[in-house]
N, C-alpha and C positions, 0 to 999 in steps of 0.2 A: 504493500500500500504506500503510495506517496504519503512523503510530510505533507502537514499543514498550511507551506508556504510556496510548496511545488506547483506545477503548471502542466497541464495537460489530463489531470484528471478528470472524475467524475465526482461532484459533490454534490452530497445529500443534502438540502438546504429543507430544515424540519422547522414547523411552526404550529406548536401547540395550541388549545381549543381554548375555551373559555374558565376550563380549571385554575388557568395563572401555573401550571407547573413548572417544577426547579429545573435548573439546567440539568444537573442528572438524570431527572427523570424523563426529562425529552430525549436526551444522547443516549437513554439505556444504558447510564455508565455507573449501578448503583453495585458497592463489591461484591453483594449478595445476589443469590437467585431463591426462589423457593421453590423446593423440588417436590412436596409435597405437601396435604393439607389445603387450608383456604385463608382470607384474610384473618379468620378470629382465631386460626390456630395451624402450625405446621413444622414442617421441615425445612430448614434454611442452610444451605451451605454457601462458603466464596466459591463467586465468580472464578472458573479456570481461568481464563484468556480475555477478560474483559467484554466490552461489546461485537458484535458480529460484522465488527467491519470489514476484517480482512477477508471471511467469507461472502459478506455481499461484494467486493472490490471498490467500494464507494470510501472516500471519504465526508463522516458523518458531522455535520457543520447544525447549530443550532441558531432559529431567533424566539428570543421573549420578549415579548409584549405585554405582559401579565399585570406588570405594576403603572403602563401606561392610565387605565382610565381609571385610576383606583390612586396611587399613590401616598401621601401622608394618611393619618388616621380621624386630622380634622377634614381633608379632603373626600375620604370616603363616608364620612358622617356627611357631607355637606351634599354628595351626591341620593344622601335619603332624603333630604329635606325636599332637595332639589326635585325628587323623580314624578310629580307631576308637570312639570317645564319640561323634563327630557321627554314621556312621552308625549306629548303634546307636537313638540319638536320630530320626533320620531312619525308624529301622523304625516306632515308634508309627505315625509318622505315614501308614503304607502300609497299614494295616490295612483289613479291608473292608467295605463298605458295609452289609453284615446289625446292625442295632442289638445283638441279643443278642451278638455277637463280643465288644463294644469294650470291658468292663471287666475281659475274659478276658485279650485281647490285650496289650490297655494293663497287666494286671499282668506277663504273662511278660515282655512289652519292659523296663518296669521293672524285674524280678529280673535280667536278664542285663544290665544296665547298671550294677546294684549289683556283680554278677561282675567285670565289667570294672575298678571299681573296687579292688575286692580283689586281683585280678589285677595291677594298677598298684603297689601297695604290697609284691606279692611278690615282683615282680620287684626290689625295690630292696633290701628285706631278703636277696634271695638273692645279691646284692653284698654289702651292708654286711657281713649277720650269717655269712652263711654261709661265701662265698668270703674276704671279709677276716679277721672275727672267729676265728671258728671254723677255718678252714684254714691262710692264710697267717701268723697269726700263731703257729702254731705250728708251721711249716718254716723253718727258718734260711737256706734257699738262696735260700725264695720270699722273704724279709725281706733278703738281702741285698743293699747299695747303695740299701735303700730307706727313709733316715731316716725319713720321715715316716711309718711304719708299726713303724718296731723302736723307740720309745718305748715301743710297747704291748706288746712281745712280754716273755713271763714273767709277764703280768701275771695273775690269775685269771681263770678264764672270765666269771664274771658282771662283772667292772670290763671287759673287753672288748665286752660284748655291750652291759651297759648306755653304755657313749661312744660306741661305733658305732649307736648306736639313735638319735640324734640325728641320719645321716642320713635314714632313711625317715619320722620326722616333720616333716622340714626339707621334704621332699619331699612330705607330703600337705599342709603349710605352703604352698609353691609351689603348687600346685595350686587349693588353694581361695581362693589371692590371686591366681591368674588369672583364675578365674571370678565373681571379684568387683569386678575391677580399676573403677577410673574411668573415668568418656568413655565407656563402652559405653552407656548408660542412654537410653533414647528416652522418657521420659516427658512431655518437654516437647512431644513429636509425635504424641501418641497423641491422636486425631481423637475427636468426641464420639461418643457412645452409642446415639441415637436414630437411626431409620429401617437399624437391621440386615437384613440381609439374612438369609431362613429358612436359605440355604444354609452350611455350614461353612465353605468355601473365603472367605464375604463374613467371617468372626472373623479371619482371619490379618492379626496386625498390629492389632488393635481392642482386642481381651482384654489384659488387667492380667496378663501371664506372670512378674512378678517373685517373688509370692508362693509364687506353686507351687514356681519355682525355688528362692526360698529355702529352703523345706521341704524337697525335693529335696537341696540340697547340706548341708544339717542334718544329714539321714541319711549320706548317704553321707560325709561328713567323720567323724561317728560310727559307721557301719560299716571304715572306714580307720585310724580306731584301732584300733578293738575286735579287728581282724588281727593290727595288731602287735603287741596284749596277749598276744594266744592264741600266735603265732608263739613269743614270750617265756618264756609259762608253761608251753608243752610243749616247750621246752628243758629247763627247770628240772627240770620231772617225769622226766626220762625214768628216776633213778634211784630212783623212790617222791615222790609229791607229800605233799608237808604239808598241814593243812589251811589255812593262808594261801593255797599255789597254789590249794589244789581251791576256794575261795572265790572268789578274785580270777579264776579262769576263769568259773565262774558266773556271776558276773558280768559277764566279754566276753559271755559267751554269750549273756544277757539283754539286752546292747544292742543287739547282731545280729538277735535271734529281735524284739525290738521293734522294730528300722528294715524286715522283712523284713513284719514284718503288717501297717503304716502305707503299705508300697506300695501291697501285697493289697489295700487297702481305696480304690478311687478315689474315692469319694463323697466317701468324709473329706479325703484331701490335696487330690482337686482344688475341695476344697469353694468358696464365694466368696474374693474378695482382703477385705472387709471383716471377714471373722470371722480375727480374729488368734490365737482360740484354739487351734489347732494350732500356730500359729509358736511361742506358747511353750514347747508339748509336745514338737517337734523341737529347738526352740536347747536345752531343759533336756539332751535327748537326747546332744548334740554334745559339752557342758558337761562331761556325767556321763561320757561314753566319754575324752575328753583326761583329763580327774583321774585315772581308772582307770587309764589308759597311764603316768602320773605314779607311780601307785602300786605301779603294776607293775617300772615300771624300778627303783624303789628297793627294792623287794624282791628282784628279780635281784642286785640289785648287793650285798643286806648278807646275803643268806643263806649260812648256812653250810652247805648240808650240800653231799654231793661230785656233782660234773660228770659227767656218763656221758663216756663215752673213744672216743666213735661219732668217725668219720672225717668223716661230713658233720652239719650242724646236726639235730639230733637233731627229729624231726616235721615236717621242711621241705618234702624229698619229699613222703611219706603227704599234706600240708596241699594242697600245690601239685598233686596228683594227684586227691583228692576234688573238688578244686575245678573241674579239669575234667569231672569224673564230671556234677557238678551240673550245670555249662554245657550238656553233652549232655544232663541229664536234660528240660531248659529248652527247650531246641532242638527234641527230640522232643516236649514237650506242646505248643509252640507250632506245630510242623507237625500234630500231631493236630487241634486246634481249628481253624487255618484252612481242612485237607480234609471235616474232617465241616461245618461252617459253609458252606462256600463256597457261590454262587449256581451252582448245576447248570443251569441255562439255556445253552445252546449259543452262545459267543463273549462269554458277560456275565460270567467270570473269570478279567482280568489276570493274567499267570503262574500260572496253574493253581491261582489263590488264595493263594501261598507269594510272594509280594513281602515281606513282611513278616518270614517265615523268611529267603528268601536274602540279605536284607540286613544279616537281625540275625548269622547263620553266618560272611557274609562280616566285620562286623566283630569277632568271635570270633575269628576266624581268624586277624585283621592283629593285634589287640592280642594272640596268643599269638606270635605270630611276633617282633613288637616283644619280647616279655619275653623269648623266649630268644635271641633276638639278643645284646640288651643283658648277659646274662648270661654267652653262650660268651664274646663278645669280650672281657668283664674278665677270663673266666679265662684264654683264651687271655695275656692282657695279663700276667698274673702265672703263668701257669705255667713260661716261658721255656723248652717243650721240656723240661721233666722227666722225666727216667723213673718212671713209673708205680710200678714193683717200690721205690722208695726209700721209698713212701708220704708222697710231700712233695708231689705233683701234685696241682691244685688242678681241679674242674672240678665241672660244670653237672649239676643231681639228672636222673635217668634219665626222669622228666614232659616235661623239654623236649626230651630227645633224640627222642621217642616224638612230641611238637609239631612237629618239625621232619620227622619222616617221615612224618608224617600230610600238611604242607603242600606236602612234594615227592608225595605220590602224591594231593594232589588237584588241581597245578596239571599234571601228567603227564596225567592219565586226561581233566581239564581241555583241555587243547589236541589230546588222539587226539579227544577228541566235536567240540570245533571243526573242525580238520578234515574230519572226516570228513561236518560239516554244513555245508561250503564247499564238498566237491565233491557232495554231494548235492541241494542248494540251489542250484545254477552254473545247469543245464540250463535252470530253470524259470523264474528271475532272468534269464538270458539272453535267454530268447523275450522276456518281459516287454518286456525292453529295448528287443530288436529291434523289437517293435511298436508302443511309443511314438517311437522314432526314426523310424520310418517311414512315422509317421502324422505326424509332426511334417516332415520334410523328403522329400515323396514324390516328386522328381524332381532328386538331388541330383547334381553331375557327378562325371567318372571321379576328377578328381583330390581330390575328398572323401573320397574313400573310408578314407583313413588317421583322417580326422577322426571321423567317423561311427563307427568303434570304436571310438576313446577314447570318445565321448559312450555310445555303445552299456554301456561299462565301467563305466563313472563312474555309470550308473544301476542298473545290476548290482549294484555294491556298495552306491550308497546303500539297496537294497531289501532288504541283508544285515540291517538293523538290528531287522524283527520276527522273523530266528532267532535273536538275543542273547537274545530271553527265553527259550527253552531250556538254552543253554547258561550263561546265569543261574541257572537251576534246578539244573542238574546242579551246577556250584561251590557254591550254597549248603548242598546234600544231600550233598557229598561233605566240604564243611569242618566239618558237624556229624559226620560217619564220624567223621573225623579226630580231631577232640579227643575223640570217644567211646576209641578207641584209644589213646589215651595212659594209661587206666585198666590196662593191662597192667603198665604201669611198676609195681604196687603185689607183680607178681610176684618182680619182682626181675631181669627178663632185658630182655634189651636188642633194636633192632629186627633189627640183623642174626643174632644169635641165633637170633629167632625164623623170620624169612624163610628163612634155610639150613636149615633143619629141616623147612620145612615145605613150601617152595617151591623147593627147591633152588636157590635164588642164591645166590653165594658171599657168606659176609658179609661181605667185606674192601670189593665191590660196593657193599652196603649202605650201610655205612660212609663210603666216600667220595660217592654220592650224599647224603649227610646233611649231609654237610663240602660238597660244594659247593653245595648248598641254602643251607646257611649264608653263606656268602659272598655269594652269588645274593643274597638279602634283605639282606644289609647294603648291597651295592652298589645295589638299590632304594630304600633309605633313604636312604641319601648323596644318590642321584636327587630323591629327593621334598625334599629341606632345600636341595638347589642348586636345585630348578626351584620352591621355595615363594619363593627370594631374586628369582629371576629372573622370575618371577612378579610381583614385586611392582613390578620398575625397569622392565621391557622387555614395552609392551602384546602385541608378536605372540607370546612367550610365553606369555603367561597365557590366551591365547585358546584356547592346549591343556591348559593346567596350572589358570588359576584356576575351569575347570569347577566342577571337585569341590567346591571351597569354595563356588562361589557358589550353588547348586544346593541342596549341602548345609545352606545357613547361612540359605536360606529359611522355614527351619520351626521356628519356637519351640521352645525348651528345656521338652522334656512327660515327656523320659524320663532322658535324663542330664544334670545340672547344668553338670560339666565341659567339656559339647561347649559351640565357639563361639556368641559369643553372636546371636541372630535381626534381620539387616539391617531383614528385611519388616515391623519392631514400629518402623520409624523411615517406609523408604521408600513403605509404603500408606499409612500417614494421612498424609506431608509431599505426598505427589501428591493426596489428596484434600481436603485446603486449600487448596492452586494450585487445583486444578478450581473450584471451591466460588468462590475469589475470582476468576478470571478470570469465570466465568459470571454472576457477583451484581454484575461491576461494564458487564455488558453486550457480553461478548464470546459468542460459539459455540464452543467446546473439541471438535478435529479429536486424539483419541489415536494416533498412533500406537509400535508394539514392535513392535520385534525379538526374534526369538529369545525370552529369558527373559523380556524385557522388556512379554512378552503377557502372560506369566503376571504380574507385577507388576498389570498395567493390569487383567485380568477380576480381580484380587484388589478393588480402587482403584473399579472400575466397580457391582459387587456393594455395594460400602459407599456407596454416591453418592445422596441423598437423591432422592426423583420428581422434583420441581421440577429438580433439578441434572444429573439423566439425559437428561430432555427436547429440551436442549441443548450433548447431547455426541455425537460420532461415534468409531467405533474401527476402526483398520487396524492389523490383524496384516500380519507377513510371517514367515516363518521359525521359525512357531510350532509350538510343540512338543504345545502345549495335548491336544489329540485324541490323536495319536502317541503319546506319552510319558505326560505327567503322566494322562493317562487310567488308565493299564494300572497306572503305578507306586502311583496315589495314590487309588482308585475310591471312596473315603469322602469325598471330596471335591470330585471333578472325574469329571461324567458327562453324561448326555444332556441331563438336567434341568439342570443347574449353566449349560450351555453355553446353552442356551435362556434361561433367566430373561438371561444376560445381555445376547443380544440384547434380550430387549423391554426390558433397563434402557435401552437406546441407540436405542430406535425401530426397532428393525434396521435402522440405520443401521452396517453395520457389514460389510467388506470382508476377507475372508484372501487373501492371493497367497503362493502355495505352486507350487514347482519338484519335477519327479520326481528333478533331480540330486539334492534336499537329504537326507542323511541323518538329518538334526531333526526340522525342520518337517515337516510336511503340510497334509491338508484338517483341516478342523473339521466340516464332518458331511459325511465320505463316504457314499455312497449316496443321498444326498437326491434322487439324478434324477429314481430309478425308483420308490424306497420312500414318500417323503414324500408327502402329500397334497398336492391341485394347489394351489394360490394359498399354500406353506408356503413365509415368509421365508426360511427357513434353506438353500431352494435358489438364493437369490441371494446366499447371503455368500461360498463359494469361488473363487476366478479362479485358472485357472492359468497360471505365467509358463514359454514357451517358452525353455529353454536348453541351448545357449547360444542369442543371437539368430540365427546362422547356422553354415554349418559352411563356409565359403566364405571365401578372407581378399579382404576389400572392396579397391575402386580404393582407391589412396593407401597400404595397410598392408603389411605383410610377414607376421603371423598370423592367422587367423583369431580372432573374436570370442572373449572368453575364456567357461569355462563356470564358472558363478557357484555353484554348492551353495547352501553354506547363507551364503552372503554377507551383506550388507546390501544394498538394492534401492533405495534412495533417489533414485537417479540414473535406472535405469529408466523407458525412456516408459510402461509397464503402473502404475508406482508415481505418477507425476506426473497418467496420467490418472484413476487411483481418488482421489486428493487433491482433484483438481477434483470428480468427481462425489459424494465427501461434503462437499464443500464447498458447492456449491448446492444438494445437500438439506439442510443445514444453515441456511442463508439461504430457502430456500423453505417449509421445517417450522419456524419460529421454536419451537413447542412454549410453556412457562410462563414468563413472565417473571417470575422471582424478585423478591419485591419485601423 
């Protein structure tokens, strides 16, 4: 085997999935093997000879990218907070492949990402201004033992509102110095310009996303004010405005209704990164809404005319109530346009066209949840069990109450259709199984027989995963219900009010499902901020938990500024300079991914000059590409996307895909029977039998384990695809780059 530094080789260039794993365990260069036994117990001896590189003839070259979208430990708490922004962010991106959709799509993603925004600010206001300001400081029980709050109490309303207005600017202050922070910035990796690929999926990672984003968080930093101008001004009003308030609102309102057109209009924001002329027209934008917020607190604070005597902050509700009106109004045009849009062709519309809806609903859903979370538990925090009749109990405007019975009756109706699609789906999942075991091991002994249902099981469920997109659909159509419902709040009545009236449940019922919803979502959040830490110290954790982030965090910032910032604007061009110079200095480049890490490589492979394709080969295992990113993402990743990428590699190019894996699969199923004779794309799939037996071997105590969506690397089906792209790699030399 050549050194490390030698030239003319063949290198393994390996890029592990979404587990974050160690370098050893992507090189397979751990000293141990285990010869026998299973994870919870076995037989472990050293390694004879290290890894099997000199048997495959490759040298075996690693990249990680595991601590990319994850990194520090307040970074990885910050992408929990964050992860209603990221999916939201993530909806642009699911939009469908019909060209007339995308500027439709692309503007409603971006209004309910502006929401989201707004959302974020009222929630914080509805602490500061409303629960502290305005309530507790003017109950003496709720102020009592609580120095740090009975400084303020007697003070006038407006010196209260305006000192307590310092925290939800402090707060959109945080925010937009997260999204701006240092060490994010890939600009020293962004690979050249020339030989793009026609396809969209070949831009991820190529494109200059700074500018947009800048634009992007211009607005919405200037929509974040302009909230809590208006939040402010329609305090003031509520007893006849002056014309200073009715001014300085027109004002919010003109910076809103202008960050609100600037979406609308794709052409213009996403116009080039070279024309800086928008940048100025958003930073003036940002400028002008902070001043405004400046001008505003000082007018709260030196007017004189009298405070309305309202119980709760006077336009808080109404504000926080329209604003989910809007959110559903958003939800309902964006399912309008993806069903009238959609491609009517029979199996050619992932999720029934609404991928884009369900993901935007669902993250609606978690940031309304978030806000009222954060909200009950201050009041609970400061109420201490008050009696209500004293008028000194502090709590949460009737929007969230209505938020929270919208989330329990869509995660209720949520898990009756799961069910009910588990034992519906069993029968037919089950034959499935049976007849792949069958075929697989057709003469197996008596005492298999316990083995051979687990395996029979294990593939049963992994076939569960194309009914999620059903019950996908049904949560994202039931979370937009939900916040529609919360418009009722503008009646005045409350949800068990209205269920006992109309549905005969008692509303005491009501009531307490609402209270333990509440706690239900706090104890999830507690979940998500312990398993984001743990996530980040302990790799077989994040193997369940840093999913979400890393999945998430692959797709540029196109709709909300605040979501995490895009790994894949570092890690496709830093892999397609390693390709570029191992192949120019006389090596053949052997790709192999895992899991996510395919989806990396056909990003990396798509951007790879002729010359530099000619002398690459690519082995999936446990790829999602076809399965998933197909359904989720079809503006991007389709028949065509997957083709070109073969002929970038000569179709030199191998998927090994297991029936156990609930991920991965094929890359062009059907090609057996459908494709044209002599069509490459029927020699990329292999499937790998698992487990290898159902029998436990001479020398062990269990039988061979069954691998899902594992890593394969050790596999004799994986070592012998290594070799056979290996000598077509040395036998197609292809263009020697000169």
């Amino acid at each position: 085997m050549s050194g490390p530094d030698s030239s003319g080789d063949v290198v393994e260039l390996r890029v592990h999935g979404v587990s974050g794993a160690s370098v050893d365990q992507v090189l397979n260069l751990e000293q141990t093997t285990q010869v026998a036994g299973d994870r919870s117990g076995g037989f472990v001896r050293l390694r004879p000879g290290g890894p099997d590189a000199d048997a495959r003839g490759v040298t075996v070259e690693a990249y990680r990218w595991g601590d990319l979208p994850s990194g520090s430990v307040a970074q990885t708490l910050a992408l929990v907070l964050l992860l209603p922004f990221m999916l939201v962010n993530v909806a642009i991106w699911m939009r469908p492949a019909q060209p007339g959709t995308e500027a439709v799509v692309k503007s409603l993603c971006r209004l309910l990402a502006l929401t989201l925004t707004v959302l974020y600010v009222l929630a914080i206001v509805g602490v500061a201004l409303d629960l502290v300001a305005w309530q507790c400081l003017t109950a003496p029980r709720c102020l009592a033992g609580r120095s740090w709050l009975s400084w303020l109490s007697g003070q006038p309303a407006g010196l209260r509102l305006a000192v307590l207005a310092v925290f939800p600017a402090a707060g959109i202050a945080l925010i937009w110095r997260i999204s701006t922070r240092p060490g994010r910035s890939f600009e020293a990796f962004r690979g050249p310009d020339e030989n793009l690929s026609g396809n969209r999926l070949g831009t991820i990672g190529k494109w200059d996303a700074e500018p947009l984003v800048g634009r992007l968080r211009s607005v919405h930093v200037a929509a974040a004010f302009g909230t809590l101008s208006l939040v402010l001004l329609a305090a003031r009003a509520a007893n006849g405005a002056s014309t200073t308030t009715v001014a300085l609102a027109v004002a919010a309102g003109v910076v809103l209704a202008t960050g609100v057109v600037l979406l609308c209009t794709p052409p213009l924001i996403d116009r080039s990164p070279g024309d800086r002329r928008l940048d100025a027209v958003t930073s003036t934008l940002r400028t002008t809404a902070i001043v405004l917020t400046a001008l505003v607190v000082a007018h709260v604070l030196t007017s004189s005319a009298r405070w309305h005597s309202e119980r709760d902050l006077p336009g808080y509700d109404a504000t926080l109530t329209w604003l989910f009106a809007l959110q559903t109004t958003l939800l309902v045009a964006l399912g309008v346009v993806l069903l009238w849009r959609r491609d009517r062709r029979r199996g050619s519309s992932p999720l029934f066209g609404l991928g884009a809806l369900v993901i935007a609903g669902t993250a609606i859903t978690m940031a309304v949840v978030y806000s009222a979370e954060l909200v009950y538990r201050v009041a609970d925090y400061l109420d201490r069990d008050m009696p209500t009749a004293e008028g000194i109990a502090t709590g949460p405007p009737r929007a969230y109450t209505w938020a929270l019975f919208g989330f329990l009756r869509t995660v209720v109706v949520t898990v009756v259709v799961a069910g009910l699609v588990v034992v519906v789906s069993r029968r037919r999942r089950s034959r499935a199984a049976a007849a792949v075991v069958a075929s697989d091991y057709p003469h197996p002994p008596a005492e298999a027989g316990p083995r051979l249902r687990q395996v029979r099981r294990v593939i049963a469920r992994a076939r569960f995963t194309e009914r999620l997109v059903l019950l996908a659909v049904v949560f994202g159509c039931l979370a937009g219900i939900g916040t529609a419902t919360t418009t009722l709040g503008l009646l005045g009545v409350f949800p068990g009010d209205v269920v006992e009236r109309y549905a005969r449940v008692p509303a005491d019922a009501v009531t307490f499902g609402i209270a333990f919803a509440s706690w239900a979502m706090a104890a999830a959040l507690l979940g998500l901020l312990l398993g984001g830490i743990f996530a980040y110290r302990t790799v077989p954790f994040r193997r369940h938990i840093g999913v979400i982030w890393d999945l998430g965090t692959f797709w540029p910032r196109a709709a909300h500024p605040f979501a995490p910032p895009c790994y894949a604007e570092r890690a496709v061009p830093e892999l397609t300079r390693r390709i570029t110079y191992l192949v120019e200095r006389g090596d053949a480049v052997l790709l192999s991914g895992h899991s996510h890490g395919s989806v990396l490589l056909a990003a990396t492979v798509l951007q790879l000059p002729q010359s530099i394709g000619s002398r690459v080969a690519l082995l999936t295992h446990g790829s999602p590409l076809r399965r998933l990113y197909a359904r989720l993402f079809p503006a991007y990743i389709d028949d065509a996307v997957l083709h070109e990428i073969g002929r970038q590699v000569g179709w030199r190019w191998v998927n090994l895909w297991r029936d156990t894996d609930p991920i991965g699969g094929r890359i062009f199923p059907g090609h057996g029977s459908e494709a044209s004779e002599g069509d490459p794309a029927e020699e990329v799939d292999r499937r790998q039998r698992d487990p290898r037996d159902v029998v436990t071997p001479p020398g062990d105590s269990v039988p061979p384990p069954i691998q899902g969506h594992w890593p394969c690397e050790s596999d004799e089906q994986f070592v012998d695809a290594v070799r056979d792209l290996a000598r077509r790699l040395r036998h197609d030399p292809g263009t020697t780059p000169t």
